[in-house]
Residue frames relative to the residue before (quaternion, step in Angstrom):
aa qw qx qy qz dx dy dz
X 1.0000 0.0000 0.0000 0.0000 0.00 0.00 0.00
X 0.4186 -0.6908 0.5209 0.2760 3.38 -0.84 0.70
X 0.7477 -0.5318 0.3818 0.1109 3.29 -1.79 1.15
X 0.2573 0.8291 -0.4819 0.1187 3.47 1.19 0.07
X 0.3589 -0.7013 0.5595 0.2577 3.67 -0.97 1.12
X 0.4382 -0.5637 0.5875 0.3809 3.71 -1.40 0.44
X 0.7400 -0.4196 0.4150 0.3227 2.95 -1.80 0.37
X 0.6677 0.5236 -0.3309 0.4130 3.59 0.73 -0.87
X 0.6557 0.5452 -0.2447 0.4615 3.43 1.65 -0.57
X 0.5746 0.4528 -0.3860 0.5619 3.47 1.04 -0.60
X 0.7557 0.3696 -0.4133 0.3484 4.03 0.30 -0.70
X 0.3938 0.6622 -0.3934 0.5016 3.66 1.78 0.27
X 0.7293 0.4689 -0.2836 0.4096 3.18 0.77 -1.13
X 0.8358 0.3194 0.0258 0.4459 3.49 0.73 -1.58
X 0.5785 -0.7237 0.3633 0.0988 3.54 1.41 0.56
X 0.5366 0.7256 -0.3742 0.2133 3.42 1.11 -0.22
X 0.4555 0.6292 -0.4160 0.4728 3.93 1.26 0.38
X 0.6163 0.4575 -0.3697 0.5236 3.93 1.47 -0.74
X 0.5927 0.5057 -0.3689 0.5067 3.65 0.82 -1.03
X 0.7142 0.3594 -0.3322 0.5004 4.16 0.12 -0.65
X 0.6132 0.4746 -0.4144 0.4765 3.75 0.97 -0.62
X 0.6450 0.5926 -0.3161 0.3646 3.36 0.88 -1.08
X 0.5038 0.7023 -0.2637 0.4283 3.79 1.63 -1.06
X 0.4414 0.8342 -0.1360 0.3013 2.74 1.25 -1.58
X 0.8706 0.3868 0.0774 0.2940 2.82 -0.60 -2.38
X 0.6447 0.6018 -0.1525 0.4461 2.81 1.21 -2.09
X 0.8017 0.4174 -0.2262 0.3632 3.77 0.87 -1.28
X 0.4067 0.7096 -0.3480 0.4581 3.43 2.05 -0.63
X 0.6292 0.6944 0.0006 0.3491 3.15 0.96 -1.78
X 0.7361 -0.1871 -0.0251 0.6501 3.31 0.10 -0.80
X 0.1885 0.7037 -0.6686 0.1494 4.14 0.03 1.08
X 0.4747 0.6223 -0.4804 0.3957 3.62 1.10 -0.56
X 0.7801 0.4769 -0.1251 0.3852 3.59 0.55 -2.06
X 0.4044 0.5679 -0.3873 0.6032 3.52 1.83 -0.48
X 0.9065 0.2250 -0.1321 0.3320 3.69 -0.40 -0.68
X 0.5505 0.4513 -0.4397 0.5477 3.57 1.42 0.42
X 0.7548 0.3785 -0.3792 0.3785 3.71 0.99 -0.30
X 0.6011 0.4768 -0.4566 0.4503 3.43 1.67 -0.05
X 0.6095 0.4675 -0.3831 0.5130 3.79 1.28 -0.50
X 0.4589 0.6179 -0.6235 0.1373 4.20 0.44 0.16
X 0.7610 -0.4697 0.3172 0.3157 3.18 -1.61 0.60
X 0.8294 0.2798 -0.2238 0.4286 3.46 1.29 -0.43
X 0.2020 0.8492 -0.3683 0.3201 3.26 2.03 0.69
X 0.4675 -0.7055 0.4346 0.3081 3.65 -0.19 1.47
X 0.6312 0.6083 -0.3681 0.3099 4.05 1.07 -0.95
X 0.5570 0.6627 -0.2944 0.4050 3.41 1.21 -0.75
X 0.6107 0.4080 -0.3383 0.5884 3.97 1.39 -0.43
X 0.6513 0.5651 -0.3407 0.3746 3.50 0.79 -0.43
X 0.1427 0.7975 -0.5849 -0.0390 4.25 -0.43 0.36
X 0.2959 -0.8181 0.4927 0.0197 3.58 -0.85 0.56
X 0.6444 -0.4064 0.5351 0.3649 3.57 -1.64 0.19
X 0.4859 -0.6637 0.5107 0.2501 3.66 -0.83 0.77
X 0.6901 0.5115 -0.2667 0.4370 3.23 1.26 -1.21
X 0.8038 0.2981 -0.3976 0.3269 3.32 0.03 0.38
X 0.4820 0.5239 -0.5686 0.4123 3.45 1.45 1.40
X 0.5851 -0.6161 0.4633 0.2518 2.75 -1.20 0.94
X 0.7422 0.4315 -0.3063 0.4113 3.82 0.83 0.21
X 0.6171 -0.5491 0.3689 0.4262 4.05 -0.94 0.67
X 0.3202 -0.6350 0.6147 0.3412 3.42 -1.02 0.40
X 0.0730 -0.7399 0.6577 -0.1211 3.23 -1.17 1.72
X 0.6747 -0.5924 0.2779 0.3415 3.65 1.02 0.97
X 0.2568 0.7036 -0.5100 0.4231 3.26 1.58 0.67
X 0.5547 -0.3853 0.6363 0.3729 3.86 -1.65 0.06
X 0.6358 -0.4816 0.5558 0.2343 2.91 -1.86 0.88
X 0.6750 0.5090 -0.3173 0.4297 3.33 0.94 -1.06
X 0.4113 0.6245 -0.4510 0.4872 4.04 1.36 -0.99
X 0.6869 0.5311 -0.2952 0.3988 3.02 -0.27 -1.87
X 0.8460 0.3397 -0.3197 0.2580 3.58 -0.49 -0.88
X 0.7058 0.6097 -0.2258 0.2815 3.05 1.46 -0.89
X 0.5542 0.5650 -0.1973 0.5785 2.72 1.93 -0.87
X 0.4549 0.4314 -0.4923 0.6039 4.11 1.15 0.11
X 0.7555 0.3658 -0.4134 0.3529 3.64 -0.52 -1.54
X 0.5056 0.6845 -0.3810 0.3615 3.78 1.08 -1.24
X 0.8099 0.3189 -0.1557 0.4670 3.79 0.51 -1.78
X 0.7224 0.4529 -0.4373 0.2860 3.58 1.06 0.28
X 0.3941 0.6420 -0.3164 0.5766 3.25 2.16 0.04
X 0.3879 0.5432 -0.7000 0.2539 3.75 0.48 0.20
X 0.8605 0.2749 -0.3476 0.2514 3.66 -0.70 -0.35
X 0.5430 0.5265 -0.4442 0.4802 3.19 1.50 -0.15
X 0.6803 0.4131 -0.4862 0.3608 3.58 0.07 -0.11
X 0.4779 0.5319 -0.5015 0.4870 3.70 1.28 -0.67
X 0.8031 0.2323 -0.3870 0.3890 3.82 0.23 -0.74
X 0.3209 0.6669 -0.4757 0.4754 4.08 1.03 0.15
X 0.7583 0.3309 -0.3131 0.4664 3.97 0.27 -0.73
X 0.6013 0.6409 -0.3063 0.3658 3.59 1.24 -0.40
X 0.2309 -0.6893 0.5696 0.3837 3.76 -1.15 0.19
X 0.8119 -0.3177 0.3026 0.3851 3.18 -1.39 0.24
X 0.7757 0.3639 -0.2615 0.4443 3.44 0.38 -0.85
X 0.6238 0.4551 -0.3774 0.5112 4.22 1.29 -0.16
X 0.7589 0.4949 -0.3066 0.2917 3.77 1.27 -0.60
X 0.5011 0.6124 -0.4291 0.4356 3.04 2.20 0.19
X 0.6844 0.5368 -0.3155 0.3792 3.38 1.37 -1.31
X 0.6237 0.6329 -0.3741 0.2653 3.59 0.80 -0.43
X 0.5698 0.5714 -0.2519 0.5342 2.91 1.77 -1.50
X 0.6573 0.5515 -0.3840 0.3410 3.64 0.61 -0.97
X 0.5847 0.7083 -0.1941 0.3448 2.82 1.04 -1.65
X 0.6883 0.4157 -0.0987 0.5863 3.74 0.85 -1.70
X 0.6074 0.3526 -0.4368 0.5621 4.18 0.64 -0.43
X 0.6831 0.4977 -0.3852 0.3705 3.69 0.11 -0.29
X 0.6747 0.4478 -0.3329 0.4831 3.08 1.10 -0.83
X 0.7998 0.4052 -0.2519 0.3643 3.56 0.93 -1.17
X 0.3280 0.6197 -0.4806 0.5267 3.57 1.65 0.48
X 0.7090 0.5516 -0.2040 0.3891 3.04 0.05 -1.69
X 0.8461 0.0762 -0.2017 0.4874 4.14 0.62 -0.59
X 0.1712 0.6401 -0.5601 0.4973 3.18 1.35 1.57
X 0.8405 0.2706 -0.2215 0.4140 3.24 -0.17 -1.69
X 0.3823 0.7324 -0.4690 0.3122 3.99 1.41 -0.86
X 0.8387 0.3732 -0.1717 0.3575 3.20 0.49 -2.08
X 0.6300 0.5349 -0.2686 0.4948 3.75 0.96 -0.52
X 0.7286 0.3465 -0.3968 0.4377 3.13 1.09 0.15
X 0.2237 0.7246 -0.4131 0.5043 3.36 1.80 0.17
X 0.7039 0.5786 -0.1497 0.3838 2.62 -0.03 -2.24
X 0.7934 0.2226 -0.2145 0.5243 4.02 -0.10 -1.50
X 0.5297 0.5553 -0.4824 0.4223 3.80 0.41 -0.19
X 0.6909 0.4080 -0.2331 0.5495 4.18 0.91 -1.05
X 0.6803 0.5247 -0.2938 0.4191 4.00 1.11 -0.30
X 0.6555 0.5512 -0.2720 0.4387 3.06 1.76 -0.90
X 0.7144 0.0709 -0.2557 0.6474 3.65 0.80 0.01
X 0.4100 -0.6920 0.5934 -0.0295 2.68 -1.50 1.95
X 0.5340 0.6483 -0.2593 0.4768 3.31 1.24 0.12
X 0.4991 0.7143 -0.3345 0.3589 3.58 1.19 0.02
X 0.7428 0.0705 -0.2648 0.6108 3.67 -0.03 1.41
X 0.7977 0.4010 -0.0721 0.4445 3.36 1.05 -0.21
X 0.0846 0.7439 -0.6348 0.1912 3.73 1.38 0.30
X 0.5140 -0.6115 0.5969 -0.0748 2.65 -1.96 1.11
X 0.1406 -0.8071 0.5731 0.0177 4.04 -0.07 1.54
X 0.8031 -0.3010 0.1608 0.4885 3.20 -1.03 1.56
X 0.8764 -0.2621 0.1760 0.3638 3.52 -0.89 -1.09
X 0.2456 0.7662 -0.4154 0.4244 3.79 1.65 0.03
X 0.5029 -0.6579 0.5333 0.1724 3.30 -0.89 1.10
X 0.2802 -0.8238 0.4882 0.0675 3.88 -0.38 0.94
X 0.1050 -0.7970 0.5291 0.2716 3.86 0.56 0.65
X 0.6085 -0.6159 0.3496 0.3579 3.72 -1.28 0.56
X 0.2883 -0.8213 0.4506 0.1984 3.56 -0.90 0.59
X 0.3311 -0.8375 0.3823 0.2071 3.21 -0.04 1.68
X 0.4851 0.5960 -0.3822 0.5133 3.85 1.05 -1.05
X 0.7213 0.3305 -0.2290 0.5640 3.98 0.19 -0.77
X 0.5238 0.5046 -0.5230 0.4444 3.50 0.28 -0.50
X 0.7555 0.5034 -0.1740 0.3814 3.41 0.08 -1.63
X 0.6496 0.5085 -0.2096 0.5249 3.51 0.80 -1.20
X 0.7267 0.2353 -0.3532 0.5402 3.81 0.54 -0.34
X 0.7396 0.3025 -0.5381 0.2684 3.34 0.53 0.03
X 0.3904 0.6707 -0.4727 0.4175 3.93 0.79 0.23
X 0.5393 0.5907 -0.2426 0.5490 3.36 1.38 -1.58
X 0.8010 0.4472 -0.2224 0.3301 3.79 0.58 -0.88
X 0.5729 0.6947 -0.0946 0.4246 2.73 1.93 -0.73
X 0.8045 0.3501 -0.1385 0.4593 2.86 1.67 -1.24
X 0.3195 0.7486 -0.3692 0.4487 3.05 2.35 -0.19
X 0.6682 0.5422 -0.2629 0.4364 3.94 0.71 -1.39
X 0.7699 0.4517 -0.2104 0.3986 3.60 0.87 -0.72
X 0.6528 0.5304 -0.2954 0.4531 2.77 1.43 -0.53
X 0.5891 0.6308 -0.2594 0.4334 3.09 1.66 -0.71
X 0.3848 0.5450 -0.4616 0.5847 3.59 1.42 -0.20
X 0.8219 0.4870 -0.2634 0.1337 3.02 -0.74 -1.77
X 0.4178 0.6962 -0.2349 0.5344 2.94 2.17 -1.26
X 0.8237 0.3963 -0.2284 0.3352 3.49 -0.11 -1.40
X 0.7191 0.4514 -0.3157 0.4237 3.43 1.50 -0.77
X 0.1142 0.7914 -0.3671 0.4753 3.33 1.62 -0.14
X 0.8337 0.3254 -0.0248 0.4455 3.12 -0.70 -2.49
X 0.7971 0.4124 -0.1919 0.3972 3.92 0.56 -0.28
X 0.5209 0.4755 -0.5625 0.4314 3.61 1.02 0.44
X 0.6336 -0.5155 0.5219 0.2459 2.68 -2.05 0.20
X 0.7684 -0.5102 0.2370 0.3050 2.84 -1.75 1.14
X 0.5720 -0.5812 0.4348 0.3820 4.42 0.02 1.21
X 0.5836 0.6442 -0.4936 -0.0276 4.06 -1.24 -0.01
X 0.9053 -0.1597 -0.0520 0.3901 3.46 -1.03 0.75
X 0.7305 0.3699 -0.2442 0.5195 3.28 1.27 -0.34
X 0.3871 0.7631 -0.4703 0.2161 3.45 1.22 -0.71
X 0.8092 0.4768 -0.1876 0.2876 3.21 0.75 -1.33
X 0.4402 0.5972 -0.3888 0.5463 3.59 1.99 -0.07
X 0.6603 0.5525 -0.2473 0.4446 3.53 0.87 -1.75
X 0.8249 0.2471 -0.2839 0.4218 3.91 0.63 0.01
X 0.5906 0.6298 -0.2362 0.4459 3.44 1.42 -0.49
X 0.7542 0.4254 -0.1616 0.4734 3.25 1.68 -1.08
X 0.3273 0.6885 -0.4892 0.4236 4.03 0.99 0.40
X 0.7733 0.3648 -0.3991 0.3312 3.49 0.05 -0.23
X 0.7341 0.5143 -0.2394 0.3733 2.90 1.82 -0.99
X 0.5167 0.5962 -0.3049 0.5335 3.51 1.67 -0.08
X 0.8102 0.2328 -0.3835 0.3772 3.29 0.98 -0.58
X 0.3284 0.7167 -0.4530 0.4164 3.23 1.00 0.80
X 0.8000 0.3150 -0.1293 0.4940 3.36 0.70 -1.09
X 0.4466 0.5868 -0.4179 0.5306 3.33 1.51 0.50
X 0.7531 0.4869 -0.1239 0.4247 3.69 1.65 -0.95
X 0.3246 0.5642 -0.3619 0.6673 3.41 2.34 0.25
X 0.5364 -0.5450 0.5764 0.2880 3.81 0.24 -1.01
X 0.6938 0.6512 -0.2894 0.1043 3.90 1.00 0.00
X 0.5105 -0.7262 0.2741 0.3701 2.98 -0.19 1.24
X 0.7337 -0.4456 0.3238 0.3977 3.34 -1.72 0.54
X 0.6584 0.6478 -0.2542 0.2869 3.49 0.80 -0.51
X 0.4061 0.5388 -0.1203 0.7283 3.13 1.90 -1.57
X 0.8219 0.1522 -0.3996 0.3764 3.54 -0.82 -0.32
X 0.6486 0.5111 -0.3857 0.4115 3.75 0.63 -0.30
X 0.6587 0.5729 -0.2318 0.4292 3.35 1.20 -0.26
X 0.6280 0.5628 -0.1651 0.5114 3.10 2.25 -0.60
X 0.5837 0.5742 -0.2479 0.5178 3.12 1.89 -0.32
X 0.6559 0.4815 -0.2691 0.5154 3.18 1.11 -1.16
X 0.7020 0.3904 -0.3491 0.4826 4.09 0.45 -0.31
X 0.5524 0.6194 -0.3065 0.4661 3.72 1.62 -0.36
X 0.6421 0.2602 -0.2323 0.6827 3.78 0.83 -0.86
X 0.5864 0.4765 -0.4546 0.4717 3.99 -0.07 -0.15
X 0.4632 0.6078 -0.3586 0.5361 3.83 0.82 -0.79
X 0.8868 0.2385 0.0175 0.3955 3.03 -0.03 -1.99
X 0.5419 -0.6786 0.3752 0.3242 3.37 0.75 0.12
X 0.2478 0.8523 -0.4591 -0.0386 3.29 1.47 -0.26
X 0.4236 -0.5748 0.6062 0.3503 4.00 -1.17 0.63
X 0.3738 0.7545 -0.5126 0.1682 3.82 -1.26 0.73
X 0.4088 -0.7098 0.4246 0.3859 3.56 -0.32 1.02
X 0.6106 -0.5321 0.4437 0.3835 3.96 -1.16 0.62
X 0.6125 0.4910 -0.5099 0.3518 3.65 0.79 -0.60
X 0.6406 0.4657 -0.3204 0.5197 3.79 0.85 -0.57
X 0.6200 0.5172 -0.4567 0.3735 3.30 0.23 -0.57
X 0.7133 0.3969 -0.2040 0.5404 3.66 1.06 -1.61
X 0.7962 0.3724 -0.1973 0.4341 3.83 1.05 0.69
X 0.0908 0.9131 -0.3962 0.0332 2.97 1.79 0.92
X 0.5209 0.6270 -0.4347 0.3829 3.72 1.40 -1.28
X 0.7947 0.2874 -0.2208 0.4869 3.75 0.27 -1.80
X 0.8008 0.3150 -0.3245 0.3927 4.16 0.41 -0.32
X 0.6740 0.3029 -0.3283 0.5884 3.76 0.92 0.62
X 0.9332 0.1314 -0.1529 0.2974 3.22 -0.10 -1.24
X 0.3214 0.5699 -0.5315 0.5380 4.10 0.99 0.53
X 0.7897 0.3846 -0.2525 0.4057 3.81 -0.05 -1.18
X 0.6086 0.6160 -0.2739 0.4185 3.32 1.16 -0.87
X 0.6853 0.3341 -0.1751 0.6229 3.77 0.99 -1.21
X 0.6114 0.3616 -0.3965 0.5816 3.86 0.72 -0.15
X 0.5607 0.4114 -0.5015 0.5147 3.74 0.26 0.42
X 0.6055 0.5643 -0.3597 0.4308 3.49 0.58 -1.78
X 0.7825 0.5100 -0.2191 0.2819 3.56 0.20 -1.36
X 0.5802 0.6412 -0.2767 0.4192 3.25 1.46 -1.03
X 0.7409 0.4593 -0.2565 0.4175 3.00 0.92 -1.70
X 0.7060 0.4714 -0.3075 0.4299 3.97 0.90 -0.81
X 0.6520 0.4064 -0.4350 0.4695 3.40 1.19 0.34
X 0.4963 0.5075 -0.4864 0.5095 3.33 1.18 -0.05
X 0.5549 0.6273 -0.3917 0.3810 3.88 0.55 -0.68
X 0.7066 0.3945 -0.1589 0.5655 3.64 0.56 -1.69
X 0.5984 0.3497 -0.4638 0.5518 3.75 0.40 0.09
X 0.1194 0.8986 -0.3766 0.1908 3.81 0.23 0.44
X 0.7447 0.4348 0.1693 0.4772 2.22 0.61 -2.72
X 0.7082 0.3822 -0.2212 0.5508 3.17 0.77 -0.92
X 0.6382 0.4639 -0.4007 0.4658 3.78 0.63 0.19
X 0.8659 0.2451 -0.2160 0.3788 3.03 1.09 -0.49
X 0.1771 0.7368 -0.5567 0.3404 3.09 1.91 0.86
X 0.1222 0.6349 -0.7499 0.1403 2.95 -2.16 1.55
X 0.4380 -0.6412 0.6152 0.1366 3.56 -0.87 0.96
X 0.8365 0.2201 -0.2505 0.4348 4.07 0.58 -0.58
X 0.6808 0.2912 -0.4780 0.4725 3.89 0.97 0.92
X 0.7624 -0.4406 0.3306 0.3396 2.91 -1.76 0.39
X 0.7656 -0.4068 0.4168 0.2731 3.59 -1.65 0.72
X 0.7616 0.3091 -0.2223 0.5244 3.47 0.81 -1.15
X 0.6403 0.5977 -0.3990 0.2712 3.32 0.63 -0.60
X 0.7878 0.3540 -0.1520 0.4806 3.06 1.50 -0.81
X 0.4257 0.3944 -0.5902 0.5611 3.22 1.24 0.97
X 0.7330 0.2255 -0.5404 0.3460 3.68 -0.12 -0.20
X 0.5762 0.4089 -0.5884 0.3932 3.90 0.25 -0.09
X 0.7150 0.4312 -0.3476 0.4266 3.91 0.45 -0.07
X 0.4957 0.4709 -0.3964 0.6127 3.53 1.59 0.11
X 0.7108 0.4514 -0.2787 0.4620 3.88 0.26 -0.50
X 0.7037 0.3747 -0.2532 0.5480 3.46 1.07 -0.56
X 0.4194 0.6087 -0.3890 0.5498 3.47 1.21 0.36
X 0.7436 0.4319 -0.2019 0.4688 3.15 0.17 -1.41
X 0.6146 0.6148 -0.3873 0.3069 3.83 0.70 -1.34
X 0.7740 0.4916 -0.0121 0.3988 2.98 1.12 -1.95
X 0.6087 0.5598 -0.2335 0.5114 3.29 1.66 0.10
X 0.5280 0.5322 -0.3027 0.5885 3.15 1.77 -0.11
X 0.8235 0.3523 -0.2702 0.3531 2.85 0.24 -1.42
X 0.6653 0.4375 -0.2576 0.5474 3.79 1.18 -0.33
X 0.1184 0.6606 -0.5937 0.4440 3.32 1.34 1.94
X 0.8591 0.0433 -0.0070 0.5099 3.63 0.79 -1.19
């Protein structure tokens, strides 16, 4: 049998609880400076007012204008962790976290095809005696099969990004927050101007050619990530489509695979 580290070993190896603590801290930290440079007097967000319904927080008699800031604010949590960073820690972190989340891709799927490959598990077969079928296994490899297929996506996207660097981590962190401000109405102009007073704020490290190209070096990658990942989402259902388990069962194995794949397509 092959050596396969547990999961508990790969986050030993690769550290990835200090890097999310570090997310953490970093947003606790400077949320004050997060919300005085999106609330400044010449902040493009302030012309912008919205349906309530589509924040994600109770109306508690705050301004419309509160409200938003405190959305754009909670979808910048990892961009500001990578805002405090130079150029040469926000590549390694990102690297750091794809290695790790490659690495307990292929871990589990090989788990996974090692328990698929003998069909004989709880049930071995005795010389010639008539073996009655084992429903509990039956059921258990096919979930097992179920999650083998998804993983086998996730695997493949994995194998197909591009090569991690200094920006990588803006270009995935920032999709929620563009498509947000695409759902206020703000024009391309207004939101590039919000970036540019956002990394100026923050001092962000970046060569000037990006800076003077936020549309093609932040936001294009950013919504072409965003997009990737929500079509990988809506294909779900249909991966885990089965006719012989229960309704709930397959919403929570399609609620948990949600969630997996939402982590791990943090970086």
């Amino acid at each position: 049998m092959r050596n396969l580290p547990t999961t508990k070993q790969l986050r030993n190896k690769y550290g990835p609880d200090a890097i999310l603590d570090a997310i953490e801290k970093s947003y606790r930290e400077n949320l004050d400076k997060l919300r005085a440079s999106l609330n400044h007097p010449d902040s493009p967000l302030l012309k912008y007012d919205r349906d309530l319904q589509i924040s994600l927080l109770e109306y508690n008699e705050k301004k419309n204008e509160d409200l938003l800031i405190d959305d754009i604010a909670a979808a910048l949590k990892d961009t500001v962790y990578f805002m405090t960073l130079s150029k040469k820690d926000r590549t390694a972190v990102t690297q750091n976290m794809r290695f790790y989340h490659t690495d307990l891709v292929k871990n589990q799927l090989a788990r996974i095809k090692l328990l698929l490959d003998d069909s004989e598990i709880g049930s071995p077969k005795h010389g010639h005696d008539p073996t009655p079928k084992h429903k509990g296994m039956t059921q258990v490899f096919h979930i097992l099969g179920m999650v083998k297929r998804d993983l086998e996506l996730e695997n493949d996207h994995w194998g197909h990004l591009s090569r991690s660097g200094y920006l990588t981590g803006f270009q995935i962190s920032m999709g929620d927050f563009f498509i947000m401000l695409k759902g206020i109405g703000m024009i391309q102009k207004d939101q590039i101007t919000l970036v540019q007073r956002l990394f100026d704020d923050f001092e962000v490290d970046w060569d000037e050619g990006d800076r003077e190209n936020i549309k093609v070096s932040l936001q294009q990658p950013a919504l072409e990530n965003y997009e990737t990942t929500q079509r990988d989402m809506r294909q779900l259902s249909s991966t885990f489509f089965s006719k012989s388990l229960s309704e709930d069962l397959i919403d929570d194995l399609v609620e948990h695979a949600r969630i997996m794949k939402k982590r791990l397509r943090r970086f």
